[in-house]
N, C-alpha and C positions, 0 to 999 in steps of 0.2 A: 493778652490783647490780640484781637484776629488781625486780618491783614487791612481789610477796609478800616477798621478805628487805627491802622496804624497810620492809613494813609491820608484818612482825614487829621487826625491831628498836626502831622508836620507839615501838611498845607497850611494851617492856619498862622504861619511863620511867615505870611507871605502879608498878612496885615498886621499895619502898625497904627498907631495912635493918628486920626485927624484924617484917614482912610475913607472915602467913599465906595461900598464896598458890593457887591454881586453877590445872591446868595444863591445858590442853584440849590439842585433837587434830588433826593435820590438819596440810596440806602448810604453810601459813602461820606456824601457832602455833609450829611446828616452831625457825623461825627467832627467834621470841621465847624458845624456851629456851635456844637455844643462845648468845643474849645475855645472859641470865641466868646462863649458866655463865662466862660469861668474866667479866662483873663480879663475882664471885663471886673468880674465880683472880688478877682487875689489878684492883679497886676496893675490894676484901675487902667487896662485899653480902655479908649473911646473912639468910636467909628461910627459912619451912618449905614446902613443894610441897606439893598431893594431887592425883593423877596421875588424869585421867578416862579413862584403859586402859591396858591394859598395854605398848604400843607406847610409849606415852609415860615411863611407868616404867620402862621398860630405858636411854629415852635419859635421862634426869634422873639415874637414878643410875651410868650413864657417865660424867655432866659431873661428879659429887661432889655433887647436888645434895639436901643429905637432906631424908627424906620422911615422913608419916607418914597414917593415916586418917582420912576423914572425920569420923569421933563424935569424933576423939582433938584435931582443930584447931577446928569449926564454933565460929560463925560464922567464915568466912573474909573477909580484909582486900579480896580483888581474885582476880577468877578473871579469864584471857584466854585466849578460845580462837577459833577460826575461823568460819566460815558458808560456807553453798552457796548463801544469797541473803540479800541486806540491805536494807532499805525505809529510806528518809529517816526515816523513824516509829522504826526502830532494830527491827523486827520481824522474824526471822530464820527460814529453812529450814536446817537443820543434821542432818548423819547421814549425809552422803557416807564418812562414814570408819567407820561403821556403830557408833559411840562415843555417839550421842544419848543414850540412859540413863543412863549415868555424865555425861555433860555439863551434864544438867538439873536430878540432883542436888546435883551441886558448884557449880553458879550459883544454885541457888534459895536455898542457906544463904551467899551469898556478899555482901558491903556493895553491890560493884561489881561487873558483867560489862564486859565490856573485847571489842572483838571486832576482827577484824586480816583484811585482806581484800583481793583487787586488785581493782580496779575492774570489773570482769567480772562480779564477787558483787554492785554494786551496782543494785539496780532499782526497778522504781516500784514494780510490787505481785507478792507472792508469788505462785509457781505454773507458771512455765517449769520447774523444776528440780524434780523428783517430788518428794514427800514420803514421807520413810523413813516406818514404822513396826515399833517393833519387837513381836515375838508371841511369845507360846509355841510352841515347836516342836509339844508336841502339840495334835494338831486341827488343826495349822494351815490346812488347807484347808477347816474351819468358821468359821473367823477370817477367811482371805482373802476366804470371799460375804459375810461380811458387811461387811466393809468396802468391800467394790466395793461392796454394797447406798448406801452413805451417798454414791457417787456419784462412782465413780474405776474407773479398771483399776490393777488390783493385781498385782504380779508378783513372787515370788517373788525376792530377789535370790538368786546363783550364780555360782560359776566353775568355769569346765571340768563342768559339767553338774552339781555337787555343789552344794547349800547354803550359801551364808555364816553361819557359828554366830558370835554377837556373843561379847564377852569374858561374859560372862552366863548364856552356854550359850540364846540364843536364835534364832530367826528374822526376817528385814526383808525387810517387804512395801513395795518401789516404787510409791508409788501417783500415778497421776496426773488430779491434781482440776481441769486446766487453770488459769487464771488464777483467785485466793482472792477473793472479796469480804470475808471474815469470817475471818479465821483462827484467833480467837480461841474461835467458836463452832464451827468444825470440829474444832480440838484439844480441847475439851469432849464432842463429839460421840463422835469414835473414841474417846477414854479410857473412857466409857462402855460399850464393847462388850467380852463377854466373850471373853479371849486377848489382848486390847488391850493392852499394855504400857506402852510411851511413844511420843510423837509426835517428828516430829523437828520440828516447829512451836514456836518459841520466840518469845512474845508478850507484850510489854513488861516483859522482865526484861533487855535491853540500857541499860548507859549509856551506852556511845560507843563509836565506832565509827573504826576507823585502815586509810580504803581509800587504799590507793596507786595512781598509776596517772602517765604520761606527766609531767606536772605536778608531780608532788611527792606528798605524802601527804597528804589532807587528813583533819579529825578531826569526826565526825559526832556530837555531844552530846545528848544528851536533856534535855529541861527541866525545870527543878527540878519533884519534885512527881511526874513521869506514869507514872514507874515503878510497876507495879503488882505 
């Protein structure tokens, strides 16, 4: 078992029977649904999903796992989904899977976020791993200086020389701000710029945190109270 199927499995310990639940995105969380499908078929769990894109939507309702939307569950019991960097603080870079938009919304109406991660993800302070952001396609290259203006090289993400369009119908700019002092006032900062959509900066909306690594899993908790 590697270390991300270690850490998605014992996340999924976090839903129980009657659960409205968050399904995030990404190589890791991956393995928390597919534990979620199996207790499902040999433990008969029953939960409701709301799937933060569509890649995750096609695998939830592969497993049988029904679904419904956002306005139709909120508040939700427990969202778990992944990260591209994690602070002992439980402060997150997320948007490698270019899903940050739908991810922020279905954790911000959610009791708990749950986050599931190999130790790789785990660091002291945000900012080795660019920060997504996502934009308006159009203008975007009036978006992109001003975001480099706030103090980053921004780049376009792309493959094969074409655009990434998020499930959204948008554009993500790579930014990179080197190491965060503040991250909570840079995610303040871009949202303020017009085209600015969402950040992939998630700051103190983790509760705990399930990184795996050599050792075992261990489970990184926030303290009563600091969730903001």
């Amino acid at each position: 078992m590697n270390f991300k199927q270690a850490a998605g499995i014992q996340a999924a310990e976090a839903v129980a029977s009657g659960m409205k639940v968050g399904l995030g995105t990404g190589s890791t969380v991956y393995y928390t649904i597919l534990e979620l499908g199996r207790r499902m078929k040999e433990e008969g769990l029953r939960f409701t999903g709301v799937p933060t894109s569509e890649a995750t939507e096609k695998l939830a309702l592969e497993l049988g796992i029904p679904l419904a939307e956002l306005s139709e569950l909120e508040p939700l019991d427990v969202t778990i989904d992944g990260a591209d960097e994690v602070t002992q603080g439980l402060d997150l870079i997320k948007g490698g899977g270019a899903a940050h938009f739908r991810e922020k919304m279905v954790a911000a109406v959610s009791k708990r976020l749950v986050i599931v991660a190999d130790e790789s993800k785990a660091v002291g302070k945000l900012g080795a791993f660019t920060v997504p952001v996502e934009i308006a396609a159009y203008g975007w290259r009036s978006t992109a200086k001003r975001v480099e203006a706030a103090g980053c090289r921004a780049v376009r993400r792309e493959r094969e020389g074409q655009p990434i369009v998020t499930d959204n119908g948008n554009y993500v700019l790579d930014c990179d701000f080197g190491l965060i002092d503040d991250p909570g006032a840079l995610d303040r900062q871009l949202k303020g710029l017009l085209g600015v959509l969402e950040t992939g900066l998630f700051v103190g909306m983790a509760d705990a945190a399930y990184v795996a690594g050599p050792e075992g899993v261990r489970v990184m908790r926030r303290e009563a109270g600091e969730r903001s």
